[in-house]
N, C-alpha and C positions, 0 to 999 in steps of 0.2 A: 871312740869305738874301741873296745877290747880287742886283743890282740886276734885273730883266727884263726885256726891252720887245721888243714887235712892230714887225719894220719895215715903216712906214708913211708916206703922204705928208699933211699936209705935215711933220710929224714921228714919230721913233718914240714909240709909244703902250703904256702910259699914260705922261705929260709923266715923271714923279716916277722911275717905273721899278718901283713897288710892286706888280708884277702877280701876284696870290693869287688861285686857285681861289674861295677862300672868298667873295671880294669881287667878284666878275667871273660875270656870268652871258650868255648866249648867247639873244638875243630872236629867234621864229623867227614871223617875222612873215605871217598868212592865207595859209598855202600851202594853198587849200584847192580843192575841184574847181572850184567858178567862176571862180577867177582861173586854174587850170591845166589844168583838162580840154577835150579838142572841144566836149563839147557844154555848158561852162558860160556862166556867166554874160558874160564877159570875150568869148570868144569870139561868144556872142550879137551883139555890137554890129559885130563884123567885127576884130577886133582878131590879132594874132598872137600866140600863145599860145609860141611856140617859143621865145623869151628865160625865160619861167617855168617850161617843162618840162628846159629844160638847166640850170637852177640845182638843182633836185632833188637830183640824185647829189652835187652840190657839197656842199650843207649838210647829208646825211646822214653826208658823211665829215666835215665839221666836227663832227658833233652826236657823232658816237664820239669825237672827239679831247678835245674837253670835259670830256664824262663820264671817260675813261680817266683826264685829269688832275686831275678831280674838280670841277670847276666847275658851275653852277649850269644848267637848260635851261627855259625857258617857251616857250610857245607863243604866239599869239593867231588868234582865229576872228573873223572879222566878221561880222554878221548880223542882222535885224530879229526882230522877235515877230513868229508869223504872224498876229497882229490888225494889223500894221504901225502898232501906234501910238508907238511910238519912231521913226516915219520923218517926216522932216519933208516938210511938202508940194513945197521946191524940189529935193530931193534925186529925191523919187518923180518931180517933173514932166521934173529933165536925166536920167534912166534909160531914162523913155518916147521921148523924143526923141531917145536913141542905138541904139534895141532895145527887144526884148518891155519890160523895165523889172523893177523891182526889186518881186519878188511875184507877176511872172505868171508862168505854166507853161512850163517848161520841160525840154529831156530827163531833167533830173536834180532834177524836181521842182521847186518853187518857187523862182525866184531867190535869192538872198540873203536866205532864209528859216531860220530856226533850225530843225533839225531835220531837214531837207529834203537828201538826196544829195548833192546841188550845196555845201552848206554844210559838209559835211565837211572834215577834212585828209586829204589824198592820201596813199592808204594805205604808200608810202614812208617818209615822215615820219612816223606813225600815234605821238600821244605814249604814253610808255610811262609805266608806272605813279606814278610820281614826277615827272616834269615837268607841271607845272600848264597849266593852259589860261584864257585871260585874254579871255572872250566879251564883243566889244563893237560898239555900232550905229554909230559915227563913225570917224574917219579912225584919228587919234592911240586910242593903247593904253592910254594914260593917262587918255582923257575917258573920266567917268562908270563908270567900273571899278575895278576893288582892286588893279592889278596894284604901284602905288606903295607899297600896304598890305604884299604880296610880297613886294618889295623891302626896304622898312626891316624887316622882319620878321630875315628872312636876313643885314640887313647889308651888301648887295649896292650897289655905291658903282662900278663901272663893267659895262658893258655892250656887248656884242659885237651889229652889230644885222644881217638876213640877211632875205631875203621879198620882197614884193611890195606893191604895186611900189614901186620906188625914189624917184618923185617924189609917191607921195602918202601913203600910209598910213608906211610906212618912215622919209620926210622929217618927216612930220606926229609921228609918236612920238618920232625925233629929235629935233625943237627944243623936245618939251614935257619931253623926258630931259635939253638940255641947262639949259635954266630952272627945271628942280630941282636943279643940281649935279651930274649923272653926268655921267662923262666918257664919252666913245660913240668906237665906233669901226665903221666901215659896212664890211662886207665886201664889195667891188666886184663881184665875180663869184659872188656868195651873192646877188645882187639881182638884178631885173629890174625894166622899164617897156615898158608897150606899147608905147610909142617911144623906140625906141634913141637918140635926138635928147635926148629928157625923162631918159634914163639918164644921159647921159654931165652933162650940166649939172646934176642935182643931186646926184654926185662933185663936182663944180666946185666948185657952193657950199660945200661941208664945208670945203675948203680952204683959202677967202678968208678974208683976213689973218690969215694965220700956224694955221690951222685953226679959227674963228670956232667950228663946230659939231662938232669932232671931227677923228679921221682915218679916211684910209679905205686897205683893204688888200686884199691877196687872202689866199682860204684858204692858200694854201700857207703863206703867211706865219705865218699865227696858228699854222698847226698845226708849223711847224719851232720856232716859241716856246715853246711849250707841251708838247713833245716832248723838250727839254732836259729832262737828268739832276739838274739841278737846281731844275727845274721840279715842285716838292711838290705833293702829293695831297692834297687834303682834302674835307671833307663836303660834297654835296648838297643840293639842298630836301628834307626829308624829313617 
């Protein structure tokens, strides 16, 4: 197989050029109602939800390009026990002081409550039968979840990362994706942040010195990569 690679800044990715289905999965990070619907969670606080409702259409045409060329799709859902005893007390106290807070009632049900409306993914995205879902109470995807279990399971050795938001949950799975050895690549316009300010600076950092944390790309790119005829198919999670 010819070498592959997506163009990317601050190089094409991955480094090696051994870009496989098999080895390459698509992280589709809490696209869920409270980080993207009016009346959730995100919005509670007074926040602008419009950077997370225009990524939608974006990463559902990713997520077919994937699948089509066979690549691997997981999800992640954030979210407490409604006994909120997974919440720690300074998390609950900055939620109160930005909004209702994480647990109290809201249009869509309990804030960032498991099971609860608001804690859904947004039926766009809605994962289908084979794509895993990776429910977890912290930033990173990686704390206190299996999703790393997943991954060596499958074989999966780099990672396409896409969600919400860019500078914290997305950022936060990223550096604990790159301090395991995966090489990551952020899909720029597959992200958002509630300040487009906190967006554009943690693309920044991905970049620093020579890409410290990966690269970052837009879809069109992955999907014109992975669209080539030489671009092999192969198996899913299954």
């Amino acid at each position: 197989m010819m070498p592959l690679h997506i163009a990317a800044d601050p190089y094409a990715w991955p480094h090696d050029g051994q870009l496989e289905p098999a080895t390459t999965a698509l992280l589709i990070i809490d696209m869920q109602n409270d980080f993207c619907h009016p009346d959730g969670y995100v919005a509670s606080m007074g926040y602008d939800i419009d950077g997370a409702r225009r990524i939608i259409p974006v990463i559902a045409q990713l997520r077919a390009a994937i699948r089509a060329w066979g690549g691997h799709v997981l999800h992640t859902r954030e979210g407490h026990r409604p006994d909120l005893a997974d919440l720690t007390s300074l998390k609950l106290w900055r939620s109160r002081n930005t909004g209702i807070g994480i647990g109290g009632q809201g249009p869509l049900g309990r804030l960032l409550v498991r099971g609860e409306k608001g804690w859904e993914i947004v039926p766009e995205l809605r994962p289908l039968a084979d794509e895993p879902v990776v429910d977890k109470a912290g930033y990173s995807a990686f704390h206190n979840t299996d999703l790393q279990l997943l991954l060596t399971r499958t074989g999966v050795r780099r990672l396409i990362l896409t969600g919400v938001t860019t500078d914290i949950c997305v950022h936060s799975t990223l550096r604990d994706a790159v301090e395991r050895g995966y090489e990551c690549l952020v899909v720029a316009d597959a992200c958002a942040a509630t300040v487009r300010e906190n967006h554009v600076a943690a693309l920044n950092t991905i970049a620093t010195e020579g890409g410290i944390f990966g690269a970052t790309a837009n879809a069109g790119a992955v999907i014109a990569a992975i669209s080539r005829e030489d671009a092999v198919p192969n198996a899913r999670f299954g």
